[in-house]
C-alpha positions in Angstrom: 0.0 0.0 0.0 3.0 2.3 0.5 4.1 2.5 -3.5 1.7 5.1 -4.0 0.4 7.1 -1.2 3.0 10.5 -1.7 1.3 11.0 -5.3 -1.8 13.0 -4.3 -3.9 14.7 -1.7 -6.6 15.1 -4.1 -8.4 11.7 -3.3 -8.7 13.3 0.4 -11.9 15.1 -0.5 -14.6 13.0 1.7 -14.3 15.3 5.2 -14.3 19.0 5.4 -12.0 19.3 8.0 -9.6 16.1 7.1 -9.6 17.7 3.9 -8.2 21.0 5.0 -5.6 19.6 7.6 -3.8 18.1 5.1 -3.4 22.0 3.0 -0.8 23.2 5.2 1.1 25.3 3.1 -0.9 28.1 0.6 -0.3 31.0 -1.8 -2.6 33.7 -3.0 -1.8 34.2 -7.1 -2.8 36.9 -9.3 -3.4 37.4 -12.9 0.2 36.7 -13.3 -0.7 33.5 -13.6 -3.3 34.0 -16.7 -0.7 36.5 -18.3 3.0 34.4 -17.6 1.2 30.8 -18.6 2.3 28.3 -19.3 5.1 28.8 -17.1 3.7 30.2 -14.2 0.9 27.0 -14.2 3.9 24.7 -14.0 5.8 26.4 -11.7 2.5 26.8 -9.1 2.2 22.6 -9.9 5.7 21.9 -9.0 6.0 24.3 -6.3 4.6 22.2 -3.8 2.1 24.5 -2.5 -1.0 22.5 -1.2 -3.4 25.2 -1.7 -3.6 28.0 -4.1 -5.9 31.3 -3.7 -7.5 33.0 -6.8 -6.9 36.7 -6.4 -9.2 37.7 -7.1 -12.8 37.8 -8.0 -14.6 40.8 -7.6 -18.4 41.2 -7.5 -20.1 44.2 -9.2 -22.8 46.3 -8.7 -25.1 44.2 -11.1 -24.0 41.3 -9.8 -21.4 40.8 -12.5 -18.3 38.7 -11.9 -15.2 40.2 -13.2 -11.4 39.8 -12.6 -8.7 42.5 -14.4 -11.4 44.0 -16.2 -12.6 40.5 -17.6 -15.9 39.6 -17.3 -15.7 35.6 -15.7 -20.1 35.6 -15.8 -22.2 37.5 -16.3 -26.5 37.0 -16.4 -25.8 33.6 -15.3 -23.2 32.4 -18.1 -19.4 31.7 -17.9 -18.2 34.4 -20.5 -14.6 34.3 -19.4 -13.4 31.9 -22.4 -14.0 34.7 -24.7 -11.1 36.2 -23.3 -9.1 33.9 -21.4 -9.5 30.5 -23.7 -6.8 28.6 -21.4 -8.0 29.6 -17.8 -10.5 26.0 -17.4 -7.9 23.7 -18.7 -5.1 25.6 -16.9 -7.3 25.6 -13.5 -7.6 21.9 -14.0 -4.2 21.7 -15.0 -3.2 23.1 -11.5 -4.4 19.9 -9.6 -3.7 17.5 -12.1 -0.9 15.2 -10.7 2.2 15.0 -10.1 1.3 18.5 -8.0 1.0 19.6 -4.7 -2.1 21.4 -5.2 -5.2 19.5 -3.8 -7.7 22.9 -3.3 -8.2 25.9 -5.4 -9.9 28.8 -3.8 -11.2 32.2 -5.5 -10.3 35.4 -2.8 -12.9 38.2 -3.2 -12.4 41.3 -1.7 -9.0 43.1 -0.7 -8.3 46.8 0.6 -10.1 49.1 -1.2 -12.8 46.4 -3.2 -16.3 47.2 -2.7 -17.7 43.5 -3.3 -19.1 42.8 -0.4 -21.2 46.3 -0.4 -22.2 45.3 -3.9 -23.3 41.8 -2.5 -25.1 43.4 0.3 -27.2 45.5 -1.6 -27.9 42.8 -4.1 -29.0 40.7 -1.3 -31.4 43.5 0.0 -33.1 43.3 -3.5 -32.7 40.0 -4.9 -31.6 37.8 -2.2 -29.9 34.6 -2.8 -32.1 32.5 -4.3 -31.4 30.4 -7.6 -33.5 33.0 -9.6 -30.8 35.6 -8.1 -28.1 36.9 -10.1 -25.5 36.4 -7.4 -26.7 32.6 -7.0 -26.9 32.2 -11.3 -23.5 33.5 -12.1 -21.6 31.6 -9.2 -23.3 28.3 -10.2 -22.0 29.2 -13.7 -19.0 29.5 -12.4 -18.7 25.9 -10.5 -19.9 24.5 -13.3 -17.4 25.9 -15.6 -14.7 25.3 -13.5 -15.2 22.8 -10.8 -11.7 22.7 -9.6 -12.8 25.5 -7.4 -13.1 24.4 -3.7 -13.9 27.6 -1.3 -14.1 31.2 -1.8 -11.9 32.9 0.6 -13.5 36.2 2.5 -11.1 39.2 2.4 -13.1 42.1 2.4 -11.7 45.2 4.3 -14.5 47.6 4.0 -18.4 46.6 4.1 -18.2 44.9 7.5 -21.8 43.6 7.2 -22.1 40.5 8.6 -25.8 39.6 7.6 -25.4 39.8 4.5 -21.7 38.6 4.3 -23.5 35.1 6.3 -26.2 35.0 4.0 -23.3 35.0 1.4 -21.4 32.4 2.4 -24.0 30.1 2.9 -25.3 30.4 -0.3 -21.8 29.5 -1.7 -21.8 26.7 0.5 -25.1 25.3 -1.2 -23.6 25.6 -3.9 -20.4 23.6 -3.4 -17.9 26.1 -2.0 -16.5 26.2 1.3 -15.4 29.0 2.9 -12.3 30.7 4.5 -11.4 33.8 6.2 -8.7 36.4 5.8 -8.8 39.0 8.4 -6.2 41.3 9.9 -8.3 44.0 12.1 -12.0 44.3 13.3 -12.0 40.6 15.4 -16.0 41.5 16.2 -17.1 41.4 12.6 -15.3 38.2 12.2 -16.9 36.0 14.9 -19.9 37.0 14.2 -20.1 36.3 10.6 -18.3 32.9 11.3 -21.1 32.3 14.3 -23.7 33.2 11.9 -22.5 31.0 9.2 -21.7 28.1 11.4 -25.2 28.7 13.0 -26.8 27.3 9.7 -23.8 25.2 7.9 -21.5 24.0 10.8 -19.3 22.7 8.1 -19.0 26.3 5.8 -16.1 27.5 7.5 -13.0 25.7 7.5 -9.8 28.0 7.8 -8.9 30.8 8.9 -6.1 33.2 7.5 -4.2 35.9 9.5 -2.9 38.7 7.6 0.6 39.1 9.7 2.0 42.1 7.2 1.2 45.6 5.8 -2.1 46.6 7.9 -2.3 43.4 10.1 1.5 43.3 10.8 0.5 43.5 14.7 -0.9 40.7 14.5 2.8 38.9 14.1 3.1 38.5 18.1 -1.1 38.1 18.2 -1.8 34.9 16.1 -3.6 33.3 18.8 -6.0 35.7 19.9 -7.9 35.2 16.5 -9.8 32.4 17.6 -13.2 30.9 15.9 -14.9 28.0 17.8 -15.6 25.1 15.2 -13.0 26.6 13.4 -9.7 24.2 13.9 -7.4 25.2 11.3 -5.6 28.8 11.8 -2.7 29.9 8.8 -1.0 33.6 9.5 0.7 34.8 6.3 3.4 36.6 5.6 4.8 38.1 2.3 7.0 36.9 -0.4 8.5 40.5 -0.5 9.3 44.1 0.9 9.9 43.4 4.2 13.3 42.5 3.6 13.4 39.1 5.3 14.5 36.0 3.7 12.8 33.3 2.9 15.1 31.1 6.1 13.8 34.2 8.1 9.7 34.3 7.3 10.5 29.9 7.5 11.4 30.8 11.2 8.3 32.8 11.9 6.3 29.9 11.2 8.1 27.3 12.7 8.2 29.7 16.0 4.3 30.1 15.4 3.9 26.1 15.3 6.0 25.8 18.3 3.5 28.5 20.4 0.5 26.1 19.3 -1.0 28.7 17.6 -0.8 28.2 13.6 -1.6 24.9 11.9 -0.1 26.0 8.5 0.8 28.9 6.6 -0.1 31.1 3.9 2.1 33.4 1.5 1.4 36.7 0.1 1.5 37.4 -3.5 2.2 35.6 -6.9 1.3 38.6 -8.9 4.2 39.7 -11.2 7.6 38.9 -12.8 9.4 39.9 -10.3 7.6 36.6 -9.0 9.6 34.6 -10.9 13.0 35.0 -9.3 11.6 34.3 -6.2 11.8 30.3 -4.7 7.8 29.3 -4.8 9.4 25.7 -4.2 12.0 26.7 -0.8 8.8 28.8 0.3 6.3 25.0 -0.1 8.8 23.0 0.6 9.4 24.5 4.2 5.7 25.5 5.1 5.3 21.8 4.0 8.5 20.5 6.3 7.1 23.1 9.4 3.2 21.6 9.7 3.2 18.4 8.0 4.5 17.0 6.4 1.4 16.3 4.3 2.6 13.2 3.5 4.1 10.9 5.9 6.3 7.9 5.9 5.2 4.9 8.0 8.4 4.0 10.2 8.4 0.4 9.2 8.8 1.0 5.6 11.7 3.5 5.6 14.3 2.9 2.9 16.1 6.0 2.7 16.5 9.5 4.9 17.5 12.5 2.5 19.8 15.2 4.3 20.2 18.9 3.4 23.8 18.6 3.9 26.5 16.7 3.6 27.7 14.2 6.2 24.1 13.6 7.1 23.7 16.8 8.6 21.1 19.3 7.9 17.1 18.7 8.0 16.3 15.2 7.8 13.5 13.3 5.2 12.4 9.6 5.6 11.5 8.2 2.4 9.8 4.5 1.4 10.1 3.1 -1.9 8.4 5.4 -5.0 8.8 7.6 -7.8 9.1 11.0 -6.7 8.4 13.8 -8.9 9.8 17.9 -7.5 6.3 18.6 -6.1 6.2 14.8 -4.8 9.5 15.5 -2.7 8.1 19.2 -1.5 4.8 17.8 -0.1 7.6 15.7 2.0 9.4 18.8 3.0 12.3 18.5 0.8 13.2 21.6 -1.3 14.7 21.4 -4.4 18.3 21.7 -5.1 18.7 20.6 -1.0 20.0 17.0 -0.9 23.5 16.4 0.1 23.7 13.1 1.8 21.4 10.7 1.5 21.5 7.0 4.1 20.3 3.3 2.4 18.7 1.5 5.3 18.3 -1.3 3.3 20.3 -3.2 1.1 17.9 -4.4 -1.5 17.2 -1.0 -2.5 18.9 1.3 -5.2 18.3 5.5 -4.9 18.1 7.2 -8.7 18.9 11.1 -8.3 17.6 13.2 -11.1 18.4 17.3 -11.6 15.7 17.8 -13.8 11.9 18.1 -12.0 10.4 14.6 -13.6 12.8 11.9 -13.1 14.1 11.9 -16.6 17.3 12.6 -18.2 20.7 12.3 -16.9 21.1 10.9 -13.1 23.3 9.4 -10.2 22.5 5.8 -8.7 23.7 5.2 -5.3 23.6 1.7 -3.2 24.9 2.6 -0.2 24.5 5.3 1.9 26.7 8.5 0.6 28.2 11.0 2.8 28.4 13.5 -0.3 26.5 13.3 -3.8 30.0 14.7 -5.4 28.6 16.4 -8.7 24.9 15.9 -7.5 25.4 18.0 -4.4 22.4 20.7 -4.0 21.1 19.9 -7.2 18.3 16.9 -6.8 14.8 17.9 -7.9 13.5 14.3 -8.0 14.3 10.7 -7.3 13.4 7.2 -7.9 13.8 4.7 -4.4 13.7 1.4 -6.0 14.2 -2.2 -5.6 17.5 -3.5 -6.9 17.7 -6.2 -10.0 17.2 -9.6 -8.4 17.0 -7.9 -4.8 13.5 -8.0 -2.2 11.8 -5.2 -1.4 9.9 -4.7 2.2 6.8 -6.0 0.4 8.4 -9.5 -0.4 8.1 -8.1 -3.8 10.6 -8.9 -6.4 12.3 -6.1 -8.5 10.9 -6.9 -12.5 11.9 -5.4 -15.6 10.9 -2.2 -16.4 7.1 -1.7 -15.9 4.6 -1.0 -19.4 1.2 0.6 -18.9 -0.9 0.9 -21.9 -4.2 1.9 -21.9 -7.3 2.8 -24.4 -11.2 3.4 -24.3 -12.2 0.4 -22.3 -9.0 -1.8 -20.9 -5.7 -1.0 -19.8 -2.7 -3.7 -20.3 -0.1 -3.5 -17.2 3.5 -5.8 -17.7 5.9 -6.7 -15.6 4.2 -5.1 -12.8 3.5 -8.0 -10.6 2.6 -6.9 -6.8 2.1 -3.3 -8.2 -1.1 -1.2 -7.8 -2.8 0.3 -10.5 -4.3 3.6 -9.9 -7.1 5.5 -11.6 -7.6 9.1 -11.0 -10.2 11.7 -12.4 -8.9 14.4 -13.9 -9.9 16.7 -10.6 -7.3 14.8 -9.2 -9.5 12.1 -7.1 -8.4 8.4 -7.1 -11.4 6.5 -8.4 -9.6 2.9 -7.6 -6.9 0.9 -6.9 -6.2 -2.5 -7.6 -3.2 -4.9 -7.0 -1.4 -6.4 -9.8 -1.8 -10.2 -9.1 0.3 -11.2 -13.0 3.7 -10.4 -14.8 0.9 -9.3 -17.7 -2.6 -8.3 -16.9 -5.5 -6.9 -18.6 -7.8 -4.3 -16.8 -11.2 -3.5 -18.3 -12.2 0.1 -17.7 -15.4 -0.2 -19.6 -17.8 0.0 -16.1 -15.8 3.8 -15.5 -18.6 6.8 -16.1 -17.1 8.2 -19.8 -14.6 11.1 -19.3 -10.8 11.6 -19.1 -8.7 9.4 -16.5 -5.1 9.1 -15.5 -3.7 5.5 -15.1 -0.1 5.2 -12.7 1.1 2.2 -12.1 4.9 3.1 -10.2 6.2 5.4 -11.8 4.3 5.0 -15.3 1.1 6.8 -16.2 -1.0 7.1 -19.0 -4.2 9.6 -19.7 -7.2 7.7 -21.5 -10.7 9.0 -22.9 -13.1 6.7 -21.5 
């Protein structure tokens, strides 16, 4: 059961709140990512951010939804692939393994946006039934783009709490859960999270405490913002201007998980291309190695424990056998370009090092534990932790030849995958099954899978098919 359980948190979408503990680490992005994509969509996917905020969405006076000066929907239609043809695909593309990302959120509000006046007064004259233009245009939008988990609250002006609840619980009904952002007026924000709860216990699963610009007093205050049904708490801090580094915001947060008071972090903003020179991954990869891991290693299956530097010195990383992809290692805690020394607990297993972000092209193998990588030093991305030829692995499963995973409309041939496990996601990410390889060559039928697009991973091999 251990091959596969670092490729997603996607199929942990059952429980609210087990969902959100496991989306430690998050990132607000702006339209940077619409106007630097492709680039910036992979470089959010192999961050290994675990959730991602849509900034941002703003609400007009007729109800419109609009982002940039783009209309997203409007009179209850999704519009926004008039101008923005890529935005569904890349949106799905964001949690679409191998990535970190396992919840998408849109933000509305932010200093100075009147969106939550607009949906106050809309309220007062159309309220939020499904005839209403604020219910029509953000079921349009779920429908469009389902990816979308939550809609995050972070309106600085309006503090109307009514309307705000009726809001919110409208977007629950409609598939959304919600999150907070505050960073001044505590009173508005327990009562809008005690009205919401009051009706939809389950609405309100995060809460996120500006620590910079106007809320920077809340950096020594984290725990005072407290919200009772409310278990997870993430202060944020920026990617920029306040002349820290990244080692020195990491130390924040670690000091914040050590005072009890912060069950993950958030980062402030992906907006620009100054963006670009700053480490997304060192920034995921620590939050990540702080509150999580998100994905752990069970003890008894340990193979191999990756250091940060050299004579096993450094941070330390248990890994079991797998194929791990840049993200795959981040949602561990280990940052790219970090490894030094790695230790081989076990003699039957081999460790592949890759510098590029996939495990492909040129790499080290090492058998034994390695004080130094020599050339490879600070410059692993990915890895493969893998039986040997001829040796056992902890499974009593023997190493085979290289693994082939075919696949069309309605059956998928797996070879020299014996003991494996074949899984079958959806392409929102979830794992629709999993299944033990009981033959060196075995057909699967996919025919009883609802028709749509699936991603088949057996090891490290994976095929998409149209079902």
């Amino acid at each position: 059961m251990k091959r596969l359980t670092f490729i997603l948190l996607g199929a942990i979408l059952f429980l609210a709140d087990a969902y959100s503990q496991n989306e430690v680490s998050g990132i607000y992005a702006g339209g940077h990512i619409r106007r630097g994509r492709p680039g910036t969509i992979t470089k959010l996917r192999n961050s290994g951010f675990t959730y991602l905020i849509l900034f941002n969405v703003n609400v007009e006076a007729d109800g419109t939804l609009t982002t940039d000066g783009e209309t997203i929907c409007k009179n209850g239609e999704y519009v926004f692939q008039q101008t923005q043809p890529y935005y569904q695909q890349d949106i799905k593309d964001l949690k679409t393994p191998p990535t970190g990302i396992s919840r998408i959120e849109i933000c509305i509000g932010g200093w100075g946006n009147g969106s939550y006046g607009n949906i106050k007064n809309l309220i007062s004259s159309r309220g939020t039934g499904p005839t209403s233009i604020l219910y029509r245009n953000f079921k349009a939008l779920k429908e469009a783009v389902p990816e979308i988990d939550a809609v995050n609250n972070d309106t600085e002006q309006d503090y109307d709490a009514e309307s705000a609840a009726r809001f919110h619980i409208m977007m629950y009904d409609l598939g959304y859960q919600t999150t907070i952002a505050p960073y001044t007026n505590m009173s508005y924000w327990t009562s809008l999270v005690s009205k919401i709860r009051a009706s939809r216990p389950e609405a309100v699963d995060r809460a996120m405490i500006q620590c910079y610009d106007g809320g920077a007093g809340n950096l020594n205050n984290v725990g005072s913002w407290n919200f009772p049904g409310v278990s997870q708490r993430h202060p944020g801090l920026l990617d920029y201007s306040n002349d820290w580094s990244v080692e020195r915001n990491l130390a924040q947060f670690q000091a914040w998980k050590d005072q009890g008071v912060a069950t993950g972090g958030f980062v402030w903003l992906f907006n620009d291309g100054y963006d670009e020179t700053w480490n997304l991954n060192g920034w995921a990869a620590g939050l990540n190695r702080i509150f999580g891991p998100p994905l752990t290693t069970p003890e008894d299956e340990i193979v191999v424990r990756c250091y940060s530097e050299r004579n096993y010195g450094g941070y330390c990383i248990p890994l079991t056998e797998g194929t791990y992809m840049q993200p795959d290692l981040a949602l561990h805690g280990i940052t790219a370009n970090d490894i030094s020394s790695i230790e081989i607990l076990d003699e039957n297993y081999r460790v592949k090092l890759y510098t590029s972000v996939n495990c492909t092209g040129s790499y080290i193998t090492r058998t034994v534990s390695s004080k130094t990588l020599s050339t490879y030093d600070n410059k692993v991305c990915s890895m493969k932790v893998e039986v040997k030829p001829g040796g056992t692995g902890i499974n009593g499963i023997t190493a085979a030849e290289d693994i082939l995973l075919t696949a069309e409309r309605d059956n998928a041939i797996v070879e020299n995958a014996k003991g494996e496990y074949l899984s079958i996601y959806d392409t929102a990410g979830k794992l629709v099954s999993r299944s033990q390889i009981l033959t060196d060559s075995q057909a699967i039928s996919l025919s009883t899978l609802p028709h749509g697009n699936y991603i088949l991973r057996v090891a490290d091999k994976t095929v998409k098919v149209l079902r």
